[in-house]
Structure formats: structure tokens, C-alpha cells
C-alpha positions in Angstrom: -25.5 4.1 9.3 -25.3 4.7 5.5 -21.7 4.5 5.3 -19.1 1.7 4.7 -15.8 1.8 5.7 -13.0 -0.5 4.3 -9.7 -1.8 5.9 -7.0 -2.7 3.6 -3.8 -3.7 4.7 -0.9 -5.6 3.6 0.3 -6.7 6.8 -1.0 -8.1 10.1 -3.2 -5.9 12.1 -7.1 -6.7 10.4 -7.2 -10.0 11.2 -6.4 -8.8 14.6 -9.2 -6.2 14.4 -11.3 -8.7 13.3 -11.4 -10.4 16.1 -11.5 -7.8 18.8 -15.0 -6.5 16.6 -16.6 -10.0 17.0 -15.6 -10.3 21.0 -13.3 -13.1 20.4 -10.2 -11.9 21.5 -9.8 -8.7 24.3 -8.3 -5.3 23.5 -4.7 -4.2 25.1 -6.0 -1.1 25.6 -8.3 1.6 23.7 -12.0 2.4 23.5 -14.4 0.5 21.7 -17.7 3.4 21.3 -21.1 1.9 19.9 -23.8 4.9 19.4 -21.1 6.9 21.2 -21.3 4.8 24.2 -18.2 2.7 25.7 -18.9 -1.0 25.2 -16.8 -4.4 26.6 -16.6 -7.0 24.2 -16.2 -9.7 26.0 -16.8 -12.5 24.1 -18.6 -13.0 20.8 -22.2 -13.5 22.3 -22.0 -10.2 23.6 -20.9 -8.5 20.5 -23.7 -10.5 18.4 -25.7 -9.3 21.4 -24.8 -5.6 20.5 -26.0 -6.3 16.9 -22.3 -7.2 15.5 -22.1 -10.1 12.9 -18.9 -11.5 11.8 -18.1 -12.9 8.0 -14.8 -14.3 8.4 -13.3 -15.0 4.7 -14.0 -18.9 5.1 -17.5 -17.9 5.7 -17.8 -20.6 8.4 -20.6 -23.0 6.9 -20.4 -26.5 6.9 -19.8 -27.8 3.3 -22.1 -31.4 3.8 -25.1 -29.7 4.9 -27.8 -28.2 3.4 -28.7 -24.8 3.0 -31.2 -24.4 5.8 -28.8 -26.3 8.3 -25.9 -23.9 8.1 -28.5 -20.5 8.0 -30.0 -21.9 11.3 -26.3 -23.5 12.1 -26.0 -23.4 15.6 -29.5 -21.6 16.5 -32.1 -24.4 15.2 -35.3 -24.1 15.6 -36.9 -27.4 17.3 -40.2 -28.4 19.8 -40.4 -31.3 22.1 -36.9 -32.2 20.8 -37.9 -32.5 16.9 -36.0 -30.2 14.7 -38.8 -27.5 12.8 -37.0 -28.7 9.5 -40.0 -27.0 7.4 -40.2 -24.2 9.5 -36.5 -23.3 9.4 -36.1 -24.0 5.6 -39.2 -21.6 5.1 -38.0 -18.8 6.9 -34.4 -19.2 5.7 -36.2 -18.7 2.4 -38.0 -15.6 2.8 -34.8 -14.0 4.5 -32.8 -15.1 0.9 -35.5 -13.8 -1.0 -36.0 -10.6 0.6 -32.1 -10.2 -0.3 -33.1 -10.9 -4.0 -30.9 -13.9 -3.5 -31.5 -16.8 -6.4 -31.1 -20.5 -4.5 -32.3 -23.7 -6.5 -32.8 -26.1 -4.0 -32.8 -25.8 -0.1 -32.0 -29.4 0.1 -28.3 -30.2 -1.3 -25.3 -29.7 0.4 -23.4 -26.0 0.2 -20.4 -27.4 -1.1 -22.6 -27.8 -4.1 -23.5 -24.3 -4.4 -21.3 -21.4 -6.1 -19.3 -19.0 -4.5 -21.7 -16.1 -4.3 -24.6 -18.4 -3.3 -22.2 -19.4 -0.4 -21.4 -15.8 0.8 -25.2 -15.0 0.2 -25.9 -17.4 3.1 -23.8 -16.3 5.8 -24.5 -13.0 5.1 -28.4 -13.9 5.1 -27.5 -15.5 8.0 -25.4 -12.2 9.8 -29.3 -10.0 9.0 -31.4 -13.1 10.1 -29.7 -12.6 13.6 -30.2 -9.0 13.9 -26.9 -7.5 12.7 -26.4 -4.1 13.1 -22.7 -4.1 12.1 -21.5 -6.6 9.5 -17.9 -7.2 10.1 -16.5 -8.5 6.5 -13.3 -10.3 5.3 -12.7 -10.1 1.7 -16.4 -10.8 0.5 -15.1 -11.4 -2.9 -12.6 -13.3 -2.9 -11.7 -16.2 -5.0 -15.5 -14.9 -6.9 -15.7 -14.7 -10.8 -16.7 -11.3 -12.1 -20.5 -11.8 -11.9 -20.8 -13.2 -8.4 -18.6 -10.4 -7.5 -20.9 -7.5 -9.2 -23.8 -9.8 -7.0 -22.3 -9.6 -4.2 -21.5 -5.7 -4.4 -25.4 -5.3 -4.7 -25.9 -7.5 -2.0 -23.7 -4.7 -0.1 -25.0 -1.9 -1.2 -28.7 -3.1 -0.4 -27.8 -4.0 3.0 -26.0 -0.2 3.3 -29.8 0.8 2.1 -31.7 -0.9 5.3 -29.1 1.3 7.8 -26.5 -1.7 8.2 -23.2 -0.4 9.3 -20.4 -2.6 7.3 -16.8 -3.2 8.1 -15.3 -4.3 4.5 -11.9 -5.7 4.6 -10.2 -6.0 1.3 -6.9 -5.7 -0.5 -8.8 -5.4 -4.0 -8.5 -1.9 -4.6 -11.4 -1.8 -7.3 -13.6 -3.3 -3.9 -12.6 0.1 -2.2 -13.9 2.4 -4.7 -17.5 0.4 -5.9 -18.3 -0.4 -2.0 -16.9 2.2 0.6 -18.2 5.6 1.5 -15.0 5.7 4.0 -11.2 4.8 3.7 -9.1 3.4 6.3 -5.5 2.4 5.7 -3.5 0.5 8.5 -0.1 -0.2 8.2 2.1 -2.5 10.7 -1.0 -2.1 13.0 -1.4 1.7 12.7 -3.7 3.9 11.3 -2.3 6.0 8.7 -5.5 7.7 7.7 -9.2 7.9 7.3 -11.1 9.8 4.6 -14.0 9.7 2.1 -13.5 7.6 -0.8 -14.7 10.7 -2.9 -11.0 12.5 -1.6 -9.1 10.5 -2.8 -7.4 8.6 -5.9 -6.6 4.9 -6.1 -2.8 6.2 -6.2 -3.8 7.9 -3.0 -4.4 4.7 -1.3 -1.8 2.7 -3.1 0.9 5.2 -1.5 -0.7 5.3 1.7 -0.3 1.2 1.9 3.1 0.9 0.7 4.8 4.2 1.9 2.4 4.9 4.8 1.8 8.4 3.4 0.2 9.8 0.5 
């Protein structure tokens, strides 16, 4: 998949898609196709199970531990009931590394760490478990300008290795450097779906407020 496509909305309905993606709440009705094929998600180990990683806008680490703790949060590593604490902090290494991500020490708490660094993680986390779809919810928010150009890269090399990338965002400027694909929902309708190349910010403004271009 070496396409993005980007959500944007104004009012509820994403957070609601959201969660049907990642198996945590069940559909009212539709069809949910993966490789063209109907799929049930039932519950979020069988959509992580079909390759779909969730990035929720909190990111979901916990703030007092370390870096290796919340990248193997919930999946440690351990033998004869000893955590692999070197094992685990190696490997979360060489999965940040291979993402080009920068992280000083693997040892202090994430609260300590800056915004980017923090989304950095759970997204090295989301390719460390095999995602195939990466389901994300305003990646740059609350991010300075540089984290946020670090973060784009960080999209656009994942888009490189064939990772498929659901990017929610109401930054309009995210919707024109990320996404190869458009799709505007208002009050929990689609209104359209085209190539970012087709269309104009104004475009995409009208289509949120008015519902139409």
C-alpha cells in the first residue's frame, strides 16, 4: 500500500471510526474488506492480529517508565519469570534506529522525552508488532514545527516499506505534505474521496464546512 489516506472532520464520526479499525467497538452494519476480503473485527487482538496498529492522539505510553518499558508495554520479553531487560532495550533500539529515530538515553522516564521522541515510540512500537495498517490520530499535534517536519518523514518512510496509514487530522497543511488520498466526513457521512493532487485546500475547506465543494 503506497498510499495514505486522511480523515478530517469537524464533528463526531472519526473517533467513532477509530475504534471500529482497531476492533474495539463493533460496526452497526457495513463491510469492513482487508486485501478485498470481508473481515470481523471483533476485538482489538484480532485487528492487531490482521496487522492493524492503533495510535490514539494520547499515544497510550506510560509517562514514569522508561523507554523500553512502554515499547515492549504490555508484550515483555521475560524467561523463568525474569524480565529480558537488556534484551528488550536492545531490540527496542535497533527498531528506533532503523526509523532514523535520535533517543539519548533508554533509561529515563518518557515524560522526560519531547513530543516527537514520544510519538516516535508508539509508532516504533505499532511496526515492532507487525503493523500492516497504522491507524493515526493527529500525529502532530500539540508538536513544534521541527518535531512536526520529523514526524512527516517518519510517515512518509513508513509509506516507503508498503505500510498502509490511516491519518486523522484537522491541520489542513498535514493533508497536503502526508496524504496521497482525501476523505472528508461530515456528521458521520462521507462527502467525498479523491487524490490530494485534484484538489485545492479550498476544495477541502468547502467540503468540511458546506459538505460540498
Amino acid at each position: 500500500m503506497r498510499w495514505l489516506v486522511l480523515l478530517d472532520t469537524t464533528v463526531p464520526g472519526k473517533s467513532t471510526l477509530i475504534k471500529i479499525l482497531s476492533g474495539a467497538i463493533r460496526k452497526d452494519s457495513g463491510t469492513i474488506l482487508i486485501n478485498k476480503s470481508p473481515v470481523d473485527l471483533a476485538g482489538p487482538k484480532v485487528a492487531r492480529n490482521l496487522g492493524i496498529e492503533t495510535i490514539y492522539q494520547d499515544l497510550a505510553l506510560a509517562g514514569n517508565l522508561d523507554v523500553t518499558a512502554n515499547f515492549f508495554l504490555g508484550n515483555e520479553k521475560s524467561r523463568y519469570f525474569f524480565l529480558k531487560n537488556n534484551s528488550m532495550r536492545e531490540e527496542a533500539k535497533r527498531v528506533l534506529q532503523e526509523l532514523k529515530i535520535r533517543i539519548e538515553s533508554y533509561t529515563v522516564p518518557v515524560d522526560f522525552l519531547s513530543g516527537g521522541q514520544r510519538q516516535a515510540i508508539a509508532i516504533g512500537r505499532a511496526i515492532y508488532n507487525k503493523a500492516k495498517v497504522l491507524v493515526m490520530d493527529e500525529p502532530t499535534a500539540a508538536l513544534g514545527i521541527e518535531e512536526t517536519r520529523r514526524v512527516g518523514e517518519l510517515i512518509n518512510q513508513l509509506k516507503k516499506q508498503d505500510v498502509g496509514i490511516f491519518l486523522i487530522s484537522h491541520d489542513i497543511h498535514d493533508v497536503f505534505d502526508f496524504c496521497d488520498r482525501i476523505a472528508i466526513l461530515k456528521n458521520g457521512e462521507i462527502v467525498e474521496i479523491c487524490r490530494s493532487t485534484d484538489v485545492t485546500k479550498e476544495d477541502v475547506i468547502s467540503m468540511i464546512i458546506k459538505g460540498a465543494r
